[in-house]
Every structure is written in C-alpha cells, then in structure tokens.
PDB file of N, CA, C and O in Angstrom:
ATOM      1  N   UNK A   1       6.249   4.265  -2.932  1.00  0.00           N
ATOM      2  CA  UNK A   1       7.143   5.141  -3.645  1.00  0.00           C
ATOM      3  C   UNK A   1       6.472   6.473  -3.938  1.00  0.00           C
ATOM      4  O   UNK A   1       6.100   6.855  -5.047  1.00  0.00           O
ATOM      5  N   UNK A   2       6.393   6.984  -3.032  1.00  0.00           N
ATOM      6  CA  UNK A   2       5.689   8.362  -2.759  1.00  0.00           C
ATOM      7  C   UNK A   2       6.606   9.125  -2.170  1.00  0.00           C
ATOM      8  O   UNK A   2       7.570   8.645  -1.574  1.00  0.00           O
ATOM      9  N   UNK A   3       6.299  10.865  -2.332  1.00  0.00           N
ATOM     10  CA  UNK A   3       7.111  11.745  -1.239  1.00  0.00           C
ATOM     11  C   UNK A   3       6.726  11.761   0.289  1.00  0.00           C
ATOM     12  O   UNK A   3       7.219  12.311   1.274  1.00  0.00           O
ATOM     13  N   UNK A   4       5.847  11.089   0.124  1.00  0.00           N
ATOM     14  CA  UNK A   4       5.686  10.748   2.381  1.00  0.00           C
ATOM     15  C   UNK A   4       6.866  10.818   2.940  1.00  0.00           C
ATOM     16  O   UNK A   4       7.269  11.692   3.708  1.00  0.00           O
ATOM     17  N   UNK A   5       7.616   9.564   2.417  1.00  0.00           N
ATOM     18  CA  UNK A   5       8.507   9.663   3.302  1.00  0.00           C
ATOM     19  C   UNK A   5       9.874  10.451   3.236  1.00  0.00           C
ATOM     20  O   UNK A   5      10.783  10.467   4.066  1.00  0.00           O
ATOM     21  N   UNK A   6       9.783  11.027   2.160  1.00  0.00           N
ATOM     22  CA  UNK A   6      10.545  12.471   1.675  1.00  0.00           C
ATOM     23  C   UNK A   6      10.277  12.909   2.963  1.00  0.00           C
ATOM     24  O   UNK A   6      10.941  12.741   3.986  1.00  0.00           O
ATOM     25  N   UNK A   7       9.011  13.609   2.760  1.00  0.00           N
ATOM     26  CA  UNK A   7       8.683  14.316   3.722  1.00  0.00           C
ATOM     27  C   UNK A   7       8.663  14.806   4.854  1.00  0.00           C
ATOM     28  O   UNK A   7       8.613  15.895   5.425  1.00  0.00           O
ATOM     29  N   UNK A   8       8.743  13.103   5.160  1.00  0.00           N
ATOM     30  CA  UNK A   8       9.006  12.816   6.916  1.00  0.00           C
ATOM     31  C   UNK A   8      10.679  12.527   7.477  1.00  0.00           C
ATOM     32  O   UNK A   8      11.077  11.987   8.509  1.00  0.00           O
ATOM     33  N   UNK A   9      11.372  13.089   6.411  1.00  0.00           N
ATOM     34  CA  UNK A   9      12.869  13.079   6.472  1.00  0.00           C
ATOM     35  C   UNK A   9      13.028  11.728   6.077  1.00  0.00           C
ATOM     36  O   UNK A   9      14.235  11.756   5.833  1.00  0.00           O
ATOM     37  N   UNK A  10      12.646  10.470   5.819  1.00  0.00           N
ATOM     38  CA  UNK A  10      13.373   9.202   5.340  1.00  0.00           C
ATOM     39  C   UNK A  10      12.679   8.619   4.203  1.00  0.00           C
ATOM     40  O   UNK A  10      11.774   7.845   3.891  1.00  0.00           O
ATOM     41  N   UNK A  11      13.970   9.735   3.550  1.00  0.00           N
ATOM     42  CA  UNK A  11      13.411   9.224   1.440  1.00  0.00           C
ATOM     43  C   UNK A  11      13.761   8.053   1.554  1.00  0.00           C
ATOM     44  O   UNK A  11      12.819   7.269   1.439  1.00  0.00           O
ATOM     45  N   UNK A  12      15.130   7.409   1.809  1.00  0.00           N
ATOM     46  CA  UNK A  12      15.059   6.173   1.472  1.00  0.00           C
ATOM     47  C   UNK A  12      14.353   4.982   2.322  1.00  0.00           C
ATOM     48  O   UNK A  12      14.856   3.865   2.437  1.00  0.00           O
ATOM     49  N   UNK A  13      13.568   5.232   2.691  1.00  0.00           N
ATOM     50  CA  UNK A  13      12.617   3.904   3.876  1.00  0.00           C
ATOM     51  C   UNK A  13      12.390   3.122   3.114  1.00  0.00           C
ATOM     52  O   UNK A  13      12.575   1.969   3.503  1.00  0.00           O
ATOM     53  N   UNK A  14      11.870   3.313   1.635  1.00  0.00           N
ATOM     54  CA  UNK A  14      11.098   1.890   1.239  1.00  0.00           C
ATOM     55  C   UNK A  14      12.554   0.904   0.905  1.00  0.00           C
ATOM     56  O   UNK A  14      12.633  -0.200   1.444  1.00  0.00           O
ATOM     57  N   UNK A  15      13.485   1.313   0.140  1.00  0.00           N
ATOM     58  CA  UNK A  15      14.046   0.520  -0.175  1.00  0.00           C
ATOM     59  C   UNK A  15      15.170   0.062   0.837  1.00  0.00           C
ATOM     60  O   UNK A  15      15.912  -0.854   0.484  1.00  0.00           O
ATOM     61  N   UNK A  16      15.344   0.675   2.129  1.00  0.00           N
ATOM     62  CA  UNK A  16      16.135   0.316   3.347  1.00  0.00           C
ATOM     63  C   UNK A  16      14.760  -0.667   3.582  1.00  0.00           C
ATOM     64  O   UNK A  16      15.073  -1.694   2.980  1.00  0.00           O
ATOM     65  N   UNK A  17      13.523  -0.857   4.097  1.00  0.00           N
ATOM     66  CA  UNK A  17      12.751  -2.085   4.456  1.00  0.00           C
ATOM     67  C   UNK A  17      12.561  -3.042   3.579  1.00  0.00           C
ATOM     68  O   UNK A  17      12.421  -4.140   4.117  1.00  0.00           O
ATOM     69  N   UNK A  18      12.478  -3.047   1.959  1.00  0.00           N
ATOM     70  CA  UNK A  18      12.557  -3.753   0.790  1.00  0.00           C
ATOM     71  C   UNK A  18      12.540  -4.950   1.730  1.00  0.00           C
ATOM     72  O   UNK A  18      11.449  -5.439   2.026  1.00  0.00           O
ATOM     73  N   UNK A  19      13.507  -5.386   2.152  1.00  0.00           N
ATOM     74  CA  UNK A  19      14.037  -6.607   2.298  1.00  0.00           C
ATOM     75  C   UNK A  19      12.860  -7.352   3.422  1.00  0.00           C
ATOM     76  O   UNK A  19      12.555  -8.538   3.294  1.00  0.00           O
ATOM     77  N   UNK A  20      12.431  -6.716   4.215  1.00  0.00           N
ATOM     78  CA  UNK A  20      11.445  -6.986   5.225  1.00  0.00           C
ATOM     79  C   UNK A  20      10.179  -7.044   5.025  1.00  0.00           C
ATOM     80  O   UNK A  20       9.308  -7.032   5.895  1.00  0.00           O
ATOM     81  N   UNK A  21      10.002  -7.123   3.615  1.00  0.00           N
ATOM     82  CA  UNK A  21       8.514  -6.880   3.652  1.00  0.00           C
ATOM     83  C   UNK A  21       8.536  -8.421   2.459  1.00  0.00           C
ATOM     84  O   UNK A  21       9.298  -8.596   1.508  1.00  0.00           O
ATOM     85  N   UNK A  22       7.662  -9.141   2.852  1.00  0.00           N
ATOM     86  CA  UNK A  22       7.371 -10.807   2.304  1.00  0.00           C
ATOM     87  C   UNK A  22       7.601 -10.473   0.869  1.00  0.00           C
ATOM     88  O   UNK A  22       8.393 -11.243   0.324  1.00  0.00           O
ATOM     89  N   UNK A  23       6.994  -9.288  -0.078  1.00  0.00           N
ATOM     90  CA  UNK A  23       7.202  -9.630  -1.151  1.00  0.00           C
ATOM     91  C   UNK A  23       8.711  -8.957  -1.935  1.00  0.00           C
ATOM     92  O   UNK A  23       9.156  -9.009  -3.081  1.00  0.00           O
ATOM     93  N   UNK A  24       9.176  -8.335  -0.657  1.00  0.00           N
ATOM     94  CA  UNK A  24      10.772  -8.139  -1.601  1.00  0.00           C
ATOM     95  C   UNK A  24      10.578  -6.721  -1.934  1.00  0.00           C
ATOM     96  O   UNK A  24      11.660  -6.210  -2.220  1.00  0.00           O
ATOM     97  N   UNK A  25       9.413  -5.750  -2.014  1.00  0.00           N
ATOM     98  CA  UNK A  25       9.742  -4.526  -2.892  1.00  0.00           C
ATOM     99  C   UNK A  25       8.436  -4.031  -1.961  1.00  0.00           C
ATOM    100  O   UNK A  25       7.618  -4.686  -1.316  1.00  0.00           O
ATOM    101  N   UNK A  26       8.652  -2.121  -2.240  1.00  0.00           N
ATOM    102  CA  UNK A  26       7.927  -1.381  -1.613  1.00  0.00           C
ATOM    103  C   UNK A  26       6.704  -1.348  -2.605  1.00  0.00           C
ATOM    104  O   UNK A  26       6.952  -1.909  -3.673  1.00  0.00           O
ATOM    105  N   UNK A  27       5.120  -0.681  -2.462  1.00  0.00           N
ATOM    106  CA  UNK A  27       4.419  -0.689  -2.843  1.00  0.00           C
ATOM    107  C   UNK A  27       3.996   0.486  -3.804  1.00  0.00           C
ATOM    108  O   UNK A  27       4.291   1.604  -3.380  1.00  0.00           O
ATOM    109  N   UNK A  28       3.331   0.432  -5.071  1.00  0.00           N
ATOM    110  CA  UNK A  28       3.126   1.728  -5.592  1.00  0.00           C
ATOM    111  C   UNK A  28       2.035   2.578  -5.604  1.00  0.00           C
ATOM    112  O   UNK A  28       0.980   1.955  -5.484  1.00  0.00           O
ATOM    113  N   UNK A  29       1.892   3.918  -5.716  1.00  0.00           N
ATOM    114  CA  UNK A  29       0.790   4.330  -5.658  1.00  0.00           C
ATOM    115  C   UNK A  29      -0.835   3.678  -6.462  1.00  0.00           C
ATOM    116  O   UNK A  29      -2.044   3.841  -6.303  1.00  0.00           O
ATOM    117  N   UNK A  30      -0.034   2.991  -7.245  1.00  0.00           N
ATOM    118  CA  UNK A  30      -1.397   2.395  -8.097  1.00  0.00           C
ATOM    119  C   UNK A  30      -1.973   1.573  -7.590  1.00  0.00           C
ATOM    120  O   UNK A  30      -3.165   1.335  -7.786  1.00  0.00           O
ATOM    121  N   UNK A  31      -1.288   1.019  -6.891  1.00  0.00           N
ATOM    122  CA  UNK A  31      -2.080  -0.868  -6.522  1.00  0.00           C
ATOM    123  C   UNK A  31      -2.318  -0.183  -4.914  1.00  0.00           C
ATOM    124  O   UNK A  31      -2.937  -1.006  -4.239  1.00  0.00           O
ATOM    125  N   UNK A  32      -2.148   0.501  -4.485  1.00  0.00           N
ATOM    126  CA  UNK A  32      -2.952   0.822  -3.557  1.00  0.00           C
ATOM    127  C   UNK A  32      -4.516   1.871  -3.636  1.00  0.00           C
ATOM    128  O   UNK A  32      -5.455   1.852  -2.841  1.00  0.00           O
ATOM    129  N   UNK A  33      -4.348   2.715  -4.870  1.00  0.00           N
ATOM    130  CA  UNK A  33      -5.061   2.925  -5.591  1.00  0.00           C
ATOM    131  C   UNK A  33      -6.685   2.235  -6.135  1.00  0.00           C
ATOM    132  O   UNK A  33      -7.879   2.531  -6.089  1.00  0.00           O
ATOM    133  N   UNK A  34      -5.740   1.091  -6.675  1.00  0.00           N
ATOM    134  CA  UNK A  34      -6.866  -0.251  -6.825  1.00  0.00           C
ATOM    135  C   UNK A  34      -7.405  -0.473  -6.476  1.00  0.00           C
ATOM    136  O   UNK A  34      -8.527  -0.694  -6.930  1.00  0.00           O
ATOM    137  N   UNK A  35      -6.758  -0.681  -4.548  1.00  0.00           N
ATOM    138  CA  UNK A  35      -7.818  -1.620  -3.724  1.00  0.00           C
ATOM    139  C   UNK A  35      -8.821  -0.281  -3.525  1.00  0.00           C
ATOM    140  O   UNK A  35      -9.911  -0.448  -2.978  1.00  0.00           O
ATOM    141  N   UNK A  36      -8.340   1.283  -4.071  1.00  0.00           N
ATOM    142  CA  UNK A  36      -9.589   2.133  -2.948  1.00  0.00           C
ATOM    143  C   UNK A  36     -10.549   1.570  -4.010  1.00  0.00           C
ATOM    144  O   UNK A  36     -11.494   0.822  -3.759  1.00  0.00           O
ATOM    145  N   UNK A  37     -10.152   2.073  -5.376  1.00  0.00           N
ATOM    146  CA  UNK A  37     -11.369   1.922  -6.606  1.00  0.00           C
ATOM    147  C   UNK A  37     -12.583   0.627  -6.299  1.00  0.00           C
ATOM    148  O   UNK A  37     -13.810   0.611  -6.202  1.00  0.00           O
ATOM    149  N   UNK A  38     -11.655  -0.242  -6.228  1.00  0.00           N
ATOM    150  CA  UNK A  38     -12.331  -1.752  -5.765  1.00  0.00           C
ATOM    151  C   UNK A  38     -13.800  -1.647  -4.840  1.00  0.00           C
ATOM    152  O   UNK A  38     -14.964  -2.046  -4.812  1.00  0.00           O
ATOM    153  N   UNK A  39     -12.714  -0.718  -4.054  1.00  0.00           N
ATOM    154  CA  UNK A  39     -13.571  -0.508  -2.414  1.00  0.00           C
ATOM    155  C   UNK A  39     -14.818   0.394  -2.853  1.00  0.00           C
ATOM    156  O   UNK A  39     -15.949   0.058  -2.503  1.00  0.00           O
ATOM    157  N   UNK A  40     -14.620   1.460  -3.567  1.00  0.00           N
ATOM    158  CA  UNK A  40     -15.596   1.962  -4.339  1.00  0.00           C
ATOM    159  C   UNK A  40     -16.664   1.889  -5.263  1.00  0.00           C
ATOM    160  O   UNK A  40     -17.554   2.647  -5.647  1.00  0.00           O
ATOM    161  N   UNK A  41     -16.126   0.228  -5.599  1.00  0.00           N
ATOM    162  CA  UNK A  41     -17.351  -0.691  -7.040  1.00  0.00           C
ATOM    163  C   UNK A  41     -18.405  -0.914  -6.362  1.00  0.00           C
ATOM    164  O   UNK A  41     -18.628  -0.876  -5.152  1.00  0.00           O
ATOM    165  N   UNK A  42     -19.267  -1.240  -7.582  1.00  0.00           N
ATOM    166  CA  UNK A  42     -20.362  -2.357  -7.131  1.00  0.00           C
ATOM    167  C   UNK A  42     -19.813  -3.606  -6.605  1.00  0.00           C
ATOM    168  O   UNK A  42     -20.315  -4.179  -5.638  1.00  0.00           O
ATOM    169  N   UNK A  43     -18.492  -4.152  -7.414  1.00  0.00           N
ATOM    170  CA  UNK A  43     -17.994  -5.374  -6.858  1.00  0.00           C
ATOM    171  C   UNK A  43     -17.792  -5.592  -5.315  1.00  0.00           C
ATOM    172  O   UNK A  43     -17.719  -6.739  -4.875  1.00  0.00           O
ATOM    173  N   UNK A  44     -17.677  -4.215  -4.279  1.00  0.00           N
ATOM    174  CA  UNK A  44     -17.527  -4.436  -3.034  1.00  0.00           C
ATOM    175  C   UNK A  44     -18.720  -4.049  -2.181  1.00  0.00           C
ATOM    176  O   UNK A  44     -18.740  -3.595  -1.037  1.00  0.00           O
ATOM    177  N   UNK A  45     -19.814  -4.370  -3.104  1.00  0.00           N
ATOM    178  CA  UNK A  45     -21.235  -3.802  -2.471  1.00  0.00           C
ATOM    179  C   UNK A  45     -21.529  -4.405  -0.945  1.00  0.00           C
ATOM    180  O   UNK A  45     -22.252  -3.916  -0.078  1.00  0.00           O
ATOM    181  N   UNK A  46     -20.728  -5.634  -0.899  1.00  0.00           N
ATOM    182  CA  UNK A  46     -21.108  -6.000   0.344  1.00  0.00           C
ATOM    183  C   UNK A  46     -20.228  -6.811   1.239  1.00  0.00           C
ATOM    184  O   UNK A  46     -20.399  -7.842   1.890  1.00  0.00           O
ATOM    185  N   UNK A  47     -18.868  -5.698   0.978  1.00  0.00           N
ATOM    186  CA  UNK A  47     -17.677  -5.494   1.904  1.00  0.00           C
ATOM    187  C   UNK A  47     -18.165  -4.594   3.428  1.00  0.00           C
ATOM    188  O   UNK A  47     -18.465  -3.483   2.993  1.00  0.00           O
ATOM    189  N   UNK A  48     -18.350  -4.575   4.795  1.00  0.00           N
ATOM    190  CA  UNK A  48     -18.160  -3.726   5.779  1.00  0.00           C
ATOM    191  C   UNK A  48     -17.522  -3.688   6.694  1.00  0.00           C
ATOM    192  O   UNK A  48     -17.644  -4.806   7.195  1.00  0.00           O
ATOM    193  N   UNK A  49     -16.693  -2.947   7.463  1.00  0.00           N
ATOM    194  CA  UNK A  49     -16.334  -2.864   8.732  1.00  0.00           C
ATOM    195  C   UNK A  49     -14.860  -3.826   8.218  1.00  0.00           C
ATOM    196  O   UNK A  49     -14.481  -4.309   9.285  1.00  0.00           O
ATOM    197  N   UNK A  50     -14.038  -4.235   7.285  1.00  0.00           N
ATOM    198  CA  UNK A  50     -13.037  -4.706   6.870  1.00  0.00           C
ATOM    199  C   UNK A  50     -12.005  -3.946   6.614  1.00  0.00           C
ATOM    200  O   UNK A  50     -12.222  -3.035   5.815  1.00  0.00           O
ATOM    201  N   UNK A  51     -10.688  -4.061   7.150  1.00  0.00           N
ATOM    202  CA  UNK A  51      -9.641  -3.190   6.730  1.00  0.00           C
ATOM    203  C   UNK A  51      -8.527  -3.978   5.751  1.00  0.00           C
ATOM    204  O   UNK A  51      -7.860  -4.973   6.034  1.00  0.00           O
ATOM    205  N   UNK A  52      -8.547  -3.291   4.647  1.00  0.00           N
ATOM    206  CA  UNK A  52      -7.600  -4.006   3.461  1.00  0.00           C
ATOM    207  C   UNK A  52      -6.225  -3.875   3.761  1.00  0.00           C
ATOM    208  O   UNK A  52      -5.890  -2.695   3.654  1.00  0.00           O
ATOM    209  N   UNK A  53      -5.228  -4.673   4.120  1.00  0.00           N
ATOM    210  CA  UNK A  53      -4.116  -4.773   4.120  1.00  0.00           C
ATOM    211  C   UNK A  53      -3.061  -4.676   3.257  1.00  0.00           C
ATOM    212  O   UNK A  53      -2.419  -5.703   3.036  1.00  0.00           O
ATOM    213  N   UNK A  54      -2.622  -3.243   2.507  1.00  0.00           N
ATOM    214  CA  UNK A  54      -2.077  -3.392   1.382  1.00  0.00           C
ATOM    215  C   UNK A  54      -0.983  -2.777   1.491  1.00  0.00           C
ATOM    216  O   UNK A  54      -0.706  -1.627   1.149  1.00  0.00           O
ATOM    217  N   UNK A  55      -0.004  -4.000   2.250  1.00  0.00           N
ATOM    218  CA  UNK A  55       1.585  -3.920   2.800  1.00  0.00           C
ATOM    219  C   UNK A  55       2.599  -4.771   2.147  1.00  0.00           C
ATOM    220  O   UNK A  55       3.693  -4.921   2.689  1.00  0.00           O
ATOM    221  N   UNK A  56       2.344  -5.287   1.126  1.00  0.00           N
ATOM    222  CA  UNK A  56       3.008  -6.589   0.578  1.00  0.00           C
ATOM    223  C   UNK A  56       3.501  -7.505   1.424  1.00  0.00           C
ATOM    224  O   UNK A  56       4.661  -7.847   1.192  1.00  0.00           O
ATOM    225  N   UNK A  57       2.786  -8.162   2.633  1.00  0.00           N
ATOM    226  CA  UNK A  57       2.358  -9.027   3.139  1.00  0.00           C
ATOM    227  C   UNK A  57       3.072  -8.907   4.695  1.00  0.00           C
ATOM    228  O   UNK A  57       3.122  -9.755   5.585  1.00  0.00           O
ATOM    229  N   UNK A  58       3.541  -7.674   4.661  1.00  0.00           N
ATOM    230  CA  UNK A  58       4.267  -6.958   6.341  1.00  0.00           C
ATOM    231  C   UNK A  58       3.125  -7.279   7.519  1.00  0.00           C
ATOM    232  O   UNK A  58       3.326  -6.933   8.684  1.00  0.00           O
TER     233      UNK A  58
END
C-alpha cells in the first residue's frame, strides 16, 4: 500500500490481487520494513546470500 503502483498507472493492484495472495490482503510498508531492519541486526549476523520473501505467501 504504497504509491508504486499509483505510479505505474495501477492504483488499485493490491486490492484487485488481495484475493490471490495466501494471506488475503496486500502488504504494508512496515512489515516489509521489518524484515530490512532485521536484515540489518546483530540478530541476522549470520544470514548470507538469502532472499527474504515478503509477499504474503504469493
């Protein structure tokens, strides 16, 4: 729920795919947010070469 897809001419994408994506709803800037912070801790000191999937389960 960002202007991306404003942007890219299709404001309404998230909630036209809503339905297609496993958990029912589009994603928000925060919880994608999260995973960067995460990615940024000490807690992911010894995460590499991994790509986080944060699609609500698409």
């Amino acid at each position: 729920y960002t202007e991306m897809h404003a942007d890219g001419g299709e404001a309404g994408r998230v909630e036209r795919l809503a339905s297609a994506i496993p958990m029912g709803r589009g994603g928000e800037a925060e919880e994608v947010a999260e995973a960067i912070v995460w990615l940024a801790s000490e807690a992911a000191s010894y995460v590499t070469g991994s790509i986080i999937d944060a699609a609500g389960g698409r």
